[in-house]
VMD Tcl script that draws the C-alpha trace (Angstrom):
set ca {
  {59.65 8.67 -2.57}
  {60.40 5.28 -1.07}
  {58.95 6.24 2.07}
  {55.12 6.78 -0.22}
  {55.24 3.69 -1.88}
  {55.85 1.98 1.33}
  {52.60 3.40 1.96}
  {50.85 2.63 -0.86}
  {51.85 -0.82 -1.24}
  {50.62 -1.46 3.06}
  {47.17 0.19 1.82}
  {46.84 -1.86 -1.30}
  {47.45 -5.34 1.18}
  {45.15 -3.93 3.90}
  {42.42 -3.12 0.91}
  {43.00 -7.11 -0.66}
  {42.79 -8.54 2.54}
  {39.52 -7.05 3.96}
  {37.81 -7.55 0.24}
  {35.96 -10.94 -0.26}
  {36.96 -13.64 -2.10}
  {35.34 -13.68 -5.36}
  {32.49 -16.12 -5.92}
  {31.64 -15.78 -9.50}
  {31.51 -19.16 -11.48}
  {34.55 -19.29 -14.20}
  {32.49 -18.74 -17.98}
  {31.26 -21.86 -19.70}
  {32.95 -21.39 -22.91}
  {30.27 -23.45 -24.56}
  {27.32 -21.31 -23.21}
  {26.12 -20.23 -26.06}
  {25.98 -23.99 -27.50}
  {23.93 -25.49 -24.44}
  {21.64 -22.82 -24.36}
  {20.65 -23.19 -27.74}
  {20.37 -27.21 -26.96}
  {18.44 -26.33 -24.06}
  {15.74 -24.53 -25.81}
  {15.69 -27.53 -28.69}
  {15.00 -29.70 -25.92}
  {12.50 -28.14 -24.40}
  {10.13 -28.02 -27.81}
  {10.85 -31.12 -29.18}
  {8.67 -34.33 -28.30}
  {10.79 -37.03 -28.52}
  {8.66 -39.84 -29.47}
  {6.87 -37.77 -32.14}
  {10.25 -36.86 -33.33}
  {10.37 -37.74 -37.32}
  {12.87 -40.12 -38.34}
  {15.65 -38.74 -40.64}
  {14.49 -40.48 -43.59}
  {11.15 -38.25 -43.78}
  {13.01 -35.08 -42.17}
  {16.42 -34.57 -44.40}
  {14.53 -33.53 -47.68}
  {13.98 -35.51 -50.57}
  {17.04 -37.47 -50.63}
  {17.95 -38.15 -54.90}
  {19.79 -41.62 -53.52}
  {19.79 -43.85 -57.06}
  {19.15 -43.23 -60.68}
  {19.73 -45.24 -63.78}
  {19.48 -44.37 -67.37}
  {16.58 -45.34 -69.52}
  {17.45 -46.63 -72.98}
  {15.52 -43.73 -74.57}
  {18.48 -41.18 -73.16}
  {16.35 -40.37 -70.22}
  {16.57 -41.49 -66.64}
  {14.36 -42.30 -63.55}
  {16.15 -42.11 -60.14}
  {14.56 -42.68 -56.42}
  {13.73 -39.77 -53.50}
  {14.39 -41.86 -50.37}
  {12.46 -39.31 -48.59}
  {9.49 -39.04 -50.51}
  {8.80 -42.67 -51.20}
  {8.77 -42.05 -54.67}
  {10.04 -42.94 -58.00}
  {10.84 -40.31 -60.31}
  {11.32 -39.76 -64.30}
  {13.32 -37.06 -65.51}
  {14.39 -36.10 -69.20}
  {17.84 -36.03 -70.85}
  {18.47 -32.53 -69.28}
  {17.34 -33.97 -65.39}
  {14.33 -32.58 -65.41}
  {11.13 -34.33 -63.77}
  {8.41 -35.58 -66.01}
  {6.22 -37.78 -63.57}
  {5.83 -39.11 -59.87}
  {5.02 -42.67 -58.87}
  {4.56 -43.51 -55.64}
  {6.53 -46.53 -54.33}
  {6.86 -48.75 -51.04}
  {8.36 -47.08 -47.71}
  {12.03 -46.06 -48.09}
  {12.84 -47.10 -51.25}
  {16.57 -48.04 -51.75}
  {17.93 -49.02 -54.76}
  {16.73 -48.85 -58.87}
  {17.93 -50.53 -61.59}
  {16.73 -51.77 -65.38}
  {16.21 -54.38 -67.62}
  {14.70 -53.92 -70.86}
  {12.96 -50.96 -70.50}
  {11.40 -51.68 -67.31}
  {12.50 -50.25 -63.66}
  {12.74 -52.04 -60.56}
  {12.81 -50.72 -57.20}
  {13.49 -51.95 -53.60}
  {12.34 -50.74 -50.20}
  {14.25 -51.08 -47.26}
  {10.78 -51.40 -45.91}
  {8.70 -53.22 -47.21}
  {8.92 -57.02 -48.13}
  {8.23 -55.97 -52.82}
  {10.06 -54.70 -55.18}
  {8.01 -52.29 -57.40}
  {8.02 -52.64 -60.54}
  {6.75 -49.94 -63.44}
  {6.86 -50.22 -67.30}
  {6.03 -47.26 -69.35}
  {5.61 -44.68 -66.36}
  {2.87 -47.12 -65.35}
  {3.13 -48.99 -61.46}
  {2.53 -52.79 -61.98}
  {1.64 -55.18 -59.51}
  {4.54 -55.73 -56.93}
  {7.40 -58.38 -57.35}
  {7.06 -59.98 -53.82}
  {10.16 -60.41 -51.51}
  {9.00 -63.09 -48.91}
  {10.84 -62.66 -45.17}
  {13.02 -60.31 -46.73}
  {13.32 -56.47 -44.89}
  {16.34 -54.43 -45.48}
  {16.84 -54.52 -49.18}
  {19.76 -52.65 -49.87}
  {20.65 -53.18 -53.32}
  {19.77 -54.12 -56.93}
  {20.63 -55.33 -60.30}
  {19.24 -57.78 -63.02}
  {21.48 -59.53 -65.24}
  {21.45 -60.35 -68.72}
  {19.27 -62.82 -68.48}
  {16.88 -61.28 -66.44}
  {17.60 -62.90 -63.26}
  {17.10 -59.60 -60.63}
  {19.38 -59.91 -57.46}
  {18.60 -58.12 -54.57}
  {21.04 -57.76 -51.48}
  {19.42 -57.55 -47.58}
  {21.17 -56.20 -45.13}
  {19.59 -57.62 -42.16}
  {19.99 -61.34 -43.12}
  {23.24 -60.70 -44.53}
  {22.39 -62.57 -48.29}
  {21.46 -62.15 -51.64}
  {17.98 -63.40 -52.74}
  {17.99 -64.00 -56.65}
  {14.55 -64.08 -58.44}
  {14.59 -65.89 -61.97}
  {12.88 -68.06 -64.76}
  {14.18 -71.40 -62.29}
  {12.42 -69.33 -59.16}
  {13.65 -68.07 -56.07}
  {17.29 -68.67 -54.75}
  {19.51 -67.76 -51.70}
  {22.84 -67.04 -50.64}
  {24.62 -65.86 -47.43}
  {26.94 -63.14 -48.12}
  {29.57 -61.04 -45.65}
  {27.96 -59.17 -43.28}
  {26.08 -56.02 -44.13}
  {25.78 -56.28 -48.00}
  {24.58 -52.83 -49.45}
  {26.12 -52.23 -53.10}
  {25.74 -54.97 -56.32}
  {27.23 -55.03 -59.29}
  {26.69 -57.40 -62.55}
  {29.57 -58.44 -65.11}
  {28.50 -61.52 -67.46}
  {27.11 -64.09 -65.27}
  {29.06 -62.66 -62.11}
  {27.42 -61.06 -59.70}
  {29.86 -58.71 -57.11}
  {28.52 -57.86 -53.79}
  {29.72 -55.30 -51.41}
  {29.78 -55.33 -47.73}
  {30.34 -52.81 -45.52}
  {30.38 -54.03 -42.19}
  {31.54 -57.23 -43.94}
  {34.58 -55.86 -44.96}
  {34.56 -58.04 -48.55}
  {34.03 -58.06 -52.05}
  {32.22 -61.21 -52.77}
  {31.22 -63.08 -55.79}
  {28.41 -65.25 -56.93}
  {31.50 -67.68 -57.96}
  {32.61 -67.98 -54.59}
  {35.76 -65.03 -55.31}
  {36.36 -63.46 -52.12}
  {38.51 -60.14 -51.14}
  {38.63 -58.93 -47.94}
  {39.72 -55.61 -46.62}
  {40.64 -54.64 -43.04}
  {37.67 -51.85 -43.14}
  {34.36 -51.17 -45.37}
  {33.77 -51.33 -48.74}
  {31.34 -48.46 -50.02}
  {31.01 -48.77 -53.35}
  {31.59 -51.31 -56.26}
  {30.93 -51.82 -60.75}
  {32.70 -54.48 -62.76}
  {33.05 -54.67 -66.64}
  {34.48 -58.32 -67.89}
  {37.17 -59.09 -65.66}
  {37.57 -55.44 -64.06}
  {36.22 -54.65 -60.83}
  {36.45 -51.08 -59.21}
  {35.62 -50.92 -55.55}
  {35.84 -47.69 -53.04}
  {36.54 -48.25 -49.31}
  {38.61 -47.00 -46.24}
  {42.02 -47.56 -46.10}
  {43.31 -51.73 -45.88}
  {45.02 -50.73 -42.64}
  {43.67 -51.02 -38.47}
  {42.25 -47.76 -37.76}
  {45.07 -46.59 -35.11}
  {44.12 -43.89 -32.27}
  {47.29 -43.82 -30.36}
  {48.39 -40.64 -31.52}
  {45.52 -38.99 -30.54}
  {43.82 -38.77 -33.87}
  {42.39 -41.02 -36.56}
  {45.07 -42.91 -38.31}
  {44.95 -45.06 -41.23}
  {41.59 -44.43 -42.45}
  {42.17 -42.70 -46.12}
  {39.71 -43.50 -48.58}
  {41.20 -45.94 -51.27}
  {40.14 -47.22 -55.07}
  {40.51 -50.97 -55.19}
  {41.36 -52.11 -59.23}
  {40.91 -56.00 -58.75}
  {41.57 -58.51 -61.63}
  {38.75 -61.50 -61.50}
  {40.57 -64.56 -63.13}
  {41.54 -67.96 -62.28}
  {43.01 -67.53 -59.41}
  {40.05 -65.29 -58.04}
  {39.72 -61.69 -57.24}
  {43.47 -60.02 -57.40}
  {44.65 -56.66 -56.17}
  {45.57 -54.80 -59.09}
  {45.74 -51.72 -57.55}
  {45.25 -49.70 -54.44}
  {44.83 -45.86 -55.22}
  {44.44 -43.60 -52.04}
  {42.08 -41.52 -53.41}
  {42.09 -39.07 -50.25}
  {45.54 -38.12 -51.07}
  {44.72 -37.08 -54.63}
  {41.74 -35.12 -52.88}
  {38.86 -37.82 -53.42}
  {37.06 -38.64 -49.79}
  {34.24 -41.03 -49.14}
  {34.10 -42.44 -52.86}
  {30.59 -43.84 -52.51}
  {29.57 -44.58 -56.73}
  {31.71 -45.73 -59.24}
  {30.75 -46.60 -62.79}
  {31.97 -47.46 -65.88}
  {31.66 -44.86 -68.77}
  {33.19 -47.31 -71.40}
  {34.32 -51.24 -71.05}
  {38.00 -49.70 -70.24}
  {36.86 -46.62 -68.32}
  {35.86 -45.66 -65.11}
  {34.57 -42.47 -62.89}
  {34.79 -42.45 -59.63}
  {32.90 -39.55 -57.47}
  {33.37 -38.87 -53.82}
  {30.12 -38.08 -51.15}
  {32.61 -36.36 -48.96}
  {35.13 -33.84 -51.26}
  {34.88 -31.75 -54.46}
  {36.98 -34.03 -56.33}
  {36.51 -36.94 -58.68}
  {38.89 -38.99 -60.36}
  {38.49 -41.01 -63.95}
  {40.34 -44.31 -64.67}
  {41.57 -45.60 -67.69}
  {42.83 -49.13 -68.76}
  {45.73 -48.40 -71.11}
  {48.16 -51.20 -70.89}
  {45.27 -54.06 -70.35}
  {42.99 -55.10 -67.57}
  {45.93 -56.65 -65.46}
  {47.75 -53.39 -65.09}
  {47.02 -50.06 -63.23}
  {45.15 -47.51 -64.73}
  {45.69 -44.01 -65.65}
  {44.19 -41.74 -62.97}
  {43.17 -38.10 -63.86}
  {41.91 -36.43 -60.88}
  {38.75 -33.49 -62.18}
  {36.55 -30.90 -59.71}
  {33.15 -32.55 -59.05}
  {30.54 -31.49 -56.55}
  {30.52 -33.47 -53.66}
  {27.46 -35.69 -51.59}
  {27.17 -38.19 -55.08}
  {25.71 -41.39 -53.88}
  {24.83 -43.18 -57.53}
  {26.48 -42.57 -60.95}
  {24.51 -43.31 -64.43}
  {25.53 -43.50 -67.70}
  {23.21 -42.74 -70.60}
  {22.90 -43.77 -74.19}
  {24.63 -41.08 -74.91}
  {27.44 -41.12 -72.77}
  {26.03 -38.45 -70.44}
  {27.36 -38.85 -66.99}
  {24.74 -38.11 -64.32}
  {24.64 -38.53 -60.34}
  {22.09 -38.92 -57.88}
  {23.06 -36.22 -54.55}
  {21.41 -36.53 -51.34}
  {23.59 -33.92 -50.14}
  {22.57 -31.23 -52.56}
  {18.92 -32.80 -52.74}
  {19.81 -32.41 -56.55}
  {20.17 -34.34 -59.75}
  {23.57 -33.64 -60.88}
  {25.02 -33.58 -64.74}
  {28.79 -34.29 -64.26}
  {30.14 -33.27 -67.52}
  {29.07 -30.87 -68.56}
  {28.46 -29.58 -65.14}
  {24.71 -28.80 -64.47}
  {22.62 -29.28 -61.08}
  {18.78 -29.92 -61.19}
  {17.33 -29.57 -57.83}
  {14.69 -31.64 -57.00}
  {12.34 -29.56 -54.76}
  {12.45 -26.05 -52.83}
  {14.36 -27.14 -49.38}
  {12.51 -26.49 -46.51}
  {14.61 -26.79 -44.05}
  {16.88 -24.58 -41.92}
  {19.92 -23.34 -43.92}
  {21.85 -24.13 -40.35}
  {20.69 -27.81 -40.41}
  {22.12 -28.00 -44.51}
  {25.38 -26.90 -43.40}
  {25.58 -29.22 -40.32}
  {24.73 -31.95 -42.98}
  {27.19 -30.81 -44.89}
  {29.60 -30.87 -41.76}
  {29.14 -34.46 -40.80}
  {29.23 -35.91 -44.44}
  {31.93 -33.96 -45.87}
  {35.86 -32.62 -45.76}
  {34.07 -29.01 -44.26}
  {34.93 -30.38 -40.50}
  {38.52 -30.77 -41.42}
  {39.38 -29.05 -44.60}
  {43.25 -28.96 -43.82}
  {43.72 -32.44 -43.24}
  {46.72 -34.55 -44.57}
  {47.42 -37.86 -46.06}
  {50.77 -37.82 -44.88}
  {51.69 -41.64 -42.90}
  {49.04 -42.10 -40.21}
  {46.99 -38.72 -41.08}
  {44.48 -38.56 -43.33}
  {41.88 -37.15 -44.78}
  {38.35 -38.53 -43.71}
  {34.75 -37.06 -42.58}
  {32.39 -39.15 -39.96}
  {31.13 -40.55 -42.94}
  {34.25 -42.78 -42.98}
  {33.85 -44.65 -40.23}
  {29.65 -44.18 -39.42}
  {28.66 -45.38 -42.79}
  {25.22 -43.25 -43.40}
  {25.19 -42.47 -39.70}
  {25.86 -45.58 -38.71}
  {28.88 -48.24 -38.48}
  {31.58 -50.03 -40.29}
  {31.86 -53.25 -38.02}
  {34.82 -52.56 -36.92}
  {36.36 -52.85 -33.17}
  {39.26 -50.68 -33.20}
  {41.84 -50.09 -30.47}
  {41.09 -46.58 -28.86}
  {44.45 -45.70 -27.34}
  {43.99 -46.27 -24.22}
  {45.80 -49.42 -22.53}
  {44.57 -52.75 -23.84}
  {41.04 -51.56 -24.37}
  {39.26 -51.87 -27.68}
  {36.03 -50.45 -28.60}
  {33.47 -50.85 -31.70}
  {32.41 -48.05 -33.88}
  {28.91 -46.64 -32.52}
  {26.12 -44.70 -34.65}
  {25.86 -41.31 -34.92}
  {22.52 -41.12 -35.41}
  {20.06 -40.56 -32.47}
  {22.23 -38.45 -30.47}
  {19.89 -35.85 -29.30}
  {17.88 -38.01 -26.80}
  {20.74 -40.78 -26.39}
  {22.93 -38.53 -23.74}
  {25.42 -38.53 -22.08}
  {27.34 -39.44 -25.16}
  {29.22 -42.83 -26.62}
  {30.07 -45.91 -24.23}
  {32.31 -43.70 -22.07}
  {29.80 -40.97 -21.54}
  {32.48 -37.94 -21.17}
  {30.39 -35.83 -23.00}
  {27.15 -34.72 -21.46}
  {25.14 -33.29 -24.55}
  {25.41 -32.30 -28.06}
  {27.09 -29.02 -27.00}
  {30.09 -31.07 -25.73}
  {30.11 -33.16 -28.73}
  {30.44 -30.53 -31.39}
  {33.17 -28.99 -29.75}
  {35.22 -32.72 -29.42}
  {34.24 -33.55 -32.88}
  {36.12 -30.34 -34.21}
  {38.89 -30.86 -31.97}
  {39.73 -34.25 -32.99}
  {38.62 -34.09 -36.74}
  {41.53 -31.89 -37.38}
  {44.33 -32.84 -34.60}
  {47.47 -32.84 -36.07}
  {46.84 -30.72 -39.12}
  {48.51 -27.60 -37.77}
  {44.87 -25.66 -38.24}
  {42.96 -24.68 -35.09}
  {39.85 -26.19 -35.10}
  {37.89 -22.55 -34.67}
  {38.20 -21.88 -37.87}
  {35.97 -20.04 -40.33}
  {34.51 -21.27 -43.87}
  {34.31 -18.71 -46.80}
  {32.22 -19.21 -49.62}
  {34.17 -17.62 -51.77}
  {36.72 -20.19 -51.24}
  {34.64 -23.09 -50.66}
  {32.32 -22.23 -53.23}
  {30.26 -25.49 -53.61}
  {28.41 -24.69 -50.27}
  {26.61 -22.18 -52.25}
  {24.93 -25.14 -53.91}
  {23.35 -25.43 -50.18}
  {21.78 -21.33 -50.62}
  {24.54 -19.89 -48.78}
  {25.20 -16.41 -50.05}
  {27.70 -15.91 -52.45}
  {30.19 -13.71 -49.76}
  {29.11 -15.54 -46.68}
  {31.35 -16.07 -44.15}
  {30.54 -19.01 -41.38}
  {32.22 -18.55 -38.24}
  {33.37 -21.04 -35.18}
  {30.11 -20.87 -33.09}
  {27.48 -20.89 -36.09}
  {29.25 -23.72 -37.53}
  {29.18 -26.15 -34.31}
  {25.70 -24.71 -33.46}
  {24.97 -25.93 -37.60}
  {26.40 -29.23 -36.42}
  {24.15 -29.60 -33.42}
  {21.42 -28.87 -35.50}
  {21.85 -31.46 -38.36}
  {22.54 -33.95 -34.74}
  {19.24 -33.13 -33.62}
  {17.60 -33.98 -36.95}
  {19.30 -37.23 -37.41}
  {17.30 -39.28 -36.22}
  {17.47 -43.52 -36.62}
  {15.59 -44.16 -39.74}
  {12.01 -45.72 -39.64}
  {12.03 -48.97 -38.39}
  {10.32 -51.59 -41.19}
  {7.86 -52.70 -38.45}
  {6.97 -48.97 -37.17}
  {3.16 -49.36 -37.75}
  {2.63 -52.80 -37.74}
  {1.30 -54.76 -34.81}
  {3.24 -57.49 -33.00}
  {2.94 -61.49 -33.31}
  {2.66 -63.72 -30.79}
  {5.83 -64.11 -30.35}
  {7.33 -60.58 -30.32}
  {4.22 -60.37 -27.53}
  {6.21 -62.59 -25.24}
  {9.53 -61.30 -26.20}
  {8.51 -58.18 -24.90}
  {7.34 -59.63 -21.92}
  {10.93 -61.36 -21.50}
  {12.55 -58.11 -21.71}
  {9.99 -56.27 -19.21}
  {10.90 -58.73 -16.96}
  {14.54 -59.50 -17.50}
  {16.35 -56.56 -19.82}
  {14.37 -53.61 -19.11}
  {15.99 -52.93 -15.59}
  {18.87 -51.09 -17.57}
  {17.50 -51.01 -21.22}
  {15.11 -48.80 -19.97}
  {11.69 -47.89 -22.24}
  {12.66 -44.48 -22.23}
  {11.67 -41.49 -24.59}
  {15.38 -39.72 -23.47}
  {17.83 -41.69 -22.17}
  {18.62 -39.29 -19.35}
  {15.36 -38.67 -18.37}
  {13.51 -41.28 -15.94}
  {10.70 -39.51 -16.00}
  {10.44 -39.88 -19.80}
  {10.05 -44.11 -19.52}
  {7.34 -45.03 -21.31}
  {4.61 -47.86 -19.78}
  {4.92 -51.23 -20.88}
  {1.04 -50.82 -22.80}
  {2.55 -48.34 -24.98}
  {5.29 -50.42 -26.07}
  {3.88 -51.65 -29.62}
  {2.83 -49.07 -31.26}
  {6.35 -47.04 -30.07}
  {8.70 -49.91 -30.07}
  {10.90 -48.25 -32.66}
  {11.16 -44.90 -30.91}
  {12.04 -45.69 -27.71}
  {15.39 -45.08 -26.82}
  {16.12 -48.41 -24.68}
  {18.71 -47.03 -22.68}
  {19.41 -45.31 -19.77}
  {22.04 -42.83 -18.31}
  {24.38 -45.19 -16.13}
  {26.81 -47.24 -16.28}
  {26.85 -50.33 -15.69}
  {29.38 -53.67 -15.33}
  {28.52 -56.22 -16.96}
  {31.46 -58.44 -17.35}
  {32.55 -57.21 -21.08}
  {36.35 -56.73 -20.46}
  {38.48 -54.29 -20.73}
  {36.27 -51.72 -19.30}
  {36.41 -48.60 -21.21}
  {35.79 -46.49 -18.05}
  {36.24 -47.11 -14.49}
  {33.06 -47.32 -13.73}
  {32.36 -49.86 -16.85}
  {30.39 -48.47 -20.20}
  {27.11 -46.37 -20.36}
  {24.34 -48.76 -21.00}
  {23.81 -48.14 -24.88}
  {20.77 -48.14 -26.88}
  {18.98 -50.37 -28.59}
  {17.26 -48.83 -31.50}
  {17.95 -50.95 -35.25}
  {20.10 -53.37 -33.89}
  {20.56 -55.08 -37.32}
  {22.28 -52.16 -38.20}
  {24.91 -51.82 -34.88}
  {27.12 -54.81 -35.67}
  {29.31 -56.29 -33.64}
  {27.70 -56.35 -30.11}
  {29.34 -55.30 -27.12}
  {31.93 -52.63 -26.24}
  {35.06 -55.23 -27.50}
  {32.69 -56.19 -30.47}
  {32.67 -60.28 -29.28}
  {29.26 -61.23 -30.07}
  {28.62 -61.06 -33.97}
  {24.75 -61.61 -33.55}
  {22.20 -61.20 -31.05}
  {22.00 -64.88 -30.82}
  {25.49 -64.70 -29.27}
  {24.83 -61.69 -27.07}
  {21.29 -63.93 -25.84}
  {23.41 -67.52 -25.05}
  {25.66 -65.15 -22.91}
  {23.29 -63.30 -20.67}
  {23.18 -64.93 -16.49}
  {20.64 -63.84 -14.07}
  {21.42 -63.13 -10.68}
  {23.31 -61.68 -10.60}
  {23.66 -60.21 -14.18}
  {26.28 -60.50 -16.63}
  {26.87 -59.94 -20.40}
  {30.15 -62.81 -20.61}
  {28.38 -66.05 -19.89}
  {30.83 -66.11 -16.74}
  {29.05 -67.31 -13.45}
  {25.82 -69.71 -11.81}
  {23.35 -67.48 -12.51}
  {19.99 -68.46 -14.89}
  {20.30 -68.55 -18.31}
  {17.25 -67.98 -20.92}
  {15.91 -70.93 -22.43}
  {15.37 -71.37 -25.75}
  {11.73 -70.28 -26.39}
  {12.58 -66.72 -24.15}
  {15.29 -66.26 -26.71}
  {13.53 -66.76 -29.84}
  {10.71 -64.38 -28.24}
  {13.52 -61.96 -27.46}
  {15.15 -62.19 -30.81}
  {11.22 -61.71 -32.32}
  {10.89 -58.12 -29.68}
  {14.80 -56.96 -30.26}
  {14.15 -57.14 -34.27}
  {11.03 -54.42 -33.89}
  {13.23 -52.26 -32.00}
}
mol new
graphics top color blue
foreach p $ca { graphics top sphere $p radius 0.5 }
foreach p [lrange $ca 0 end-1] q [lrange $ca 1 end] { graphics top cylinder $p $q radius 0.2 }
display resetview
């Protein structure tokens, strides 16, 4: 017996050794993902791409309640103004300027603001009346009109508050990136996300070490929503510290103070993005990112904590109105829906054309669904991309990354899908890559693996979205829903797309040709160099050009966050991209200008070589601002 496996075992050797050694390729367990990228790339033309504010449906972003009971609200993706009845219902259509962005009313008559375009519209009676201009001013982010009739409007670009009243036109710089307002008496409270501050008209500052979403004030009570007052801390290999909080301040004498500090993740509420008050002592608070809402109530006086009750909601509410007759309603760009919060009752606002995989890769990025088993527990917490990426974007933050000394600001999230390899490092080489991370390190640490799958009849608000009642969403379709929604998001429109340049934005752009465009390449795809576009095309596709390129480059901006120093980044809506640079030193483009040498290059100000003069930078701020 010994003696025949003796044998056996000799032929099996002399059978291993004369076979080949196997070539096969080990299995690309993303496959699936790139091929499906790989067909979206090859039918999509990138510079006829639409921007996400025309291509993520009608977007219900603001409403406010009419003093008959009824309410008009805004569809940021249909330009439009909207009336709808006491049950939510539509009653008329008005056409309004480009992205419009914020509503509010005075008297009877509604006022609107475009991100876009230098008016705000203003209708009385369901009728349009002649536009309210806004000289110089692009970016309006925010609106309210006082008692007096004095409306405030808040730019984000410019970073101040332009008043318009019976005395005329006033100004007033504000912290950086103002997008919320809120009235109380003669006080006017302005938000800040990139900022990082709750300002007000009387000079009251709080800061916070992180954005502030959301705010409303009644008398001396202010209510604001924002991420956790704590450094966001990677070291652990996840995202620490970044809980979404309720801020109860106290606006007295001695300015605004802290009343409270409510982590409203922990009690289930994530991304609070519209607070209002339901009664001078009340509050609601509803969360974009979770099915949970929370009221406050002022029992013991305006100096103490309130009373927090924590009730189901629907989440993706960006605006909160209250009507004449105390109905609560929201405005939900997630849900494309007007929403009646109690009673419950959801009004969508058109048929939703698009893919049902896209709606559930929205839902991914701006909700808990990435990460439904997340913790609050210490460091841990409960967040979406949302958190950090305000709207796709940023919260100005420069945040150590875990790695050594270096430190690294917060980049948007929007215009991935030509923008590759990804993020300043560039480890991952497409959207396939991405999806996969973002799942990974969305839920580290909450003891859940990240291929999970979501069931309706658990989660059931997704079937606000069309999902069947008994669907089940598994690991691939839900990155490959994630991709999708990435490939859609692209940078909204700039406010120049269309419009021709000045003389000076003429010679900025020669200044960059010339100067910047060597890595800031005129590109349609960042890794494609046969996709740059000709320097006669550059007007009329200023803001659709990527600006980038595929490479890294060093440029002097210490530490470097890769060996080889950071992928050269885009350009596209700088205003919105604050701080500048990998290590977030130069607040402005101004500052990122005075720092540039020539020959040879750097970013740090360090060396001999040429500087621009003074006339080349005021060209190249003019060229950078169409971008």
């Amino acid at each position: 017996m010994v003696g025949k496996r003796l044998a056996l075992a000799i032929l099996l050797a002399a059978c291993t050794r004369d076979r080949p050694p196997t070539t096969e390729a080990p299995v690309d367990p993303l496959a699936p993902l790139r091929a499906f990228e790989t067909d979206r790339r090859s039918h999509t033309a990138f510079l006829d791409q639409p921007a996400s504010d025309a291509a993520l449906g009608a977007d219900p972003y603001d409403l406010v309640a009419l003093p008959n009971g009824t309410f008009a609200g805004i569809l940021r993706g249909r330009d439009a103004l909207v009336l709808l009845d006491a049950s939510l219902h539509e009653t008329a259509r008005i056409a309004m300027p480009r992205s419009p962005s914020a509503i509010a009313v005075h008297d009877g008559d509604v006022y609107v603001t475009s991100e876009a375009e230098p008016v705000i519209a203003h209708v009385r009676g369901g009728e349009r009346l002649p536009d309210i201009p806004l000289d110089g001013v692009l970016g309006a982010r925010a609106i309210v009109v006082d008692h007096a009739g004095t409306i405030h409007v808040a730019e984000e670009r410019d970073d101040r508050v332009v008043s318009l009243g019976k005395h005329g036109r006033t100004e007033r710089k504000v912290a950086r990136g103002p997008m919320r307002l809120a009235s109380a008496g003669d006080t006017i409270y302005v938000a800040s996300v990139i900022g990082h501050a709750i300002t007000a008209s009387d000079g009251a500052t709080a800061t916070f070490d992180g954005p502030i979403w959301s705010i409303a004030a009644s008398g001396n009570i202010v209510v604001a929503t924002g991420v956790e007052d704590h450094p966001l801390d990677r070291t652990g290999g996840f995202f620490g510290y970044v809980d979404s909080f309720v801020y109860v301040l106290f606006h007295g004498p001695h300015g605004l103070e802290r009343i409270a500090s409510i982590n409203a993740s922990e009690l289930g509420v994530v991304v609070p993005k519209a607070v209002a008050f339901t009664a001078s002592d009340r509050a609601f608070v509803a969360a974009y990112g979770s099915a949970k809402a929370l009221r406050l109530a002022w029992k013991d006086g305006p100096h103490a904590p309130p009373a927090i009750e924590v009730v189901d909601a629907l989440p993706g509410t960006s605006a909160l109105a209250v009507s004449s007759s105390g109905a609560l309603v929201a405005a939900n760009p997630l849900l494309d829906a007007w929403v009646g919060v109690e009673p419950r009752s959801v009004v969508h606002v058109e048929a939703d054309s698009r893919a049902m995989r896209t709606r559930i890769g929205e839902a991914l990025f701006f909700t808990d669904l990435m990460a439904p088993a997340n913790k609050s527990d210490g460091a841990l917490s409960r967040f979406t991309c949302e958190t950090c990426h305000f709207e796709g974007y940023v919260d100005g933050r420069t945040h150590h990354t875990g790695r050594g000394d270096v430190h690294a600001t917060t980049k948007p999230l929007l215009g991935l899908f030509n923008n590759r390899p990804h993020f300043s490092r560039a480890l991952d080489p497409d959207l396939s890559a991405v999806a996969e991370n973002e799942f990974r390190v969305a839920g580290a640490h909450s003891d859940t693996d990240p291929h999970f799958t979501v069931d309706a009849t658990k989660t059931t608000w997704i079937r606000e979205l069309g999902v069947p009642d008994d669907a089940r969403i598994g690991p691939e379709e839900l990155r490959l829903a994630l991709m999708d929604f990435l490939m859609t998001f692209a940078p909204r429109e700039s406010p120049w797309q269309g419009k021709p340049f000045g003389d000076r934005e003429r010679a900025g752009a020669a200044v960059f040709r010339d100067r910047c465009e060597r890595c800031h390449q005129a590109r349609a795809s960042a890794d494609d160099e046969t996709s740059r576009v000709p320097f006669e095309r550059w007007e009329p596709l200023s803001g659709r050009i990527v600006w980038a390129s595929n490479v890294y480059e060093k440029t002097g901006i210490m530490p470097y966050v890769h060996d080889n120093g950071a992928r050269v980044p885009s350009l596209r809506r700088l205003y919105k991209k604050r701080p500048y640079f990998t290590n977030g030193s130069a607040p402005t483009i101004r500052a990122v200008l005075e720092r540039a040498r020539f020959s040879p290059f750097t970013h740090d100000g360090s060396g001999d070589g040429e500087s621009l003069n003074e006339d080349q930078m005021r060209a190249l701020e003019a060229f950078l601002d169409r971008l």
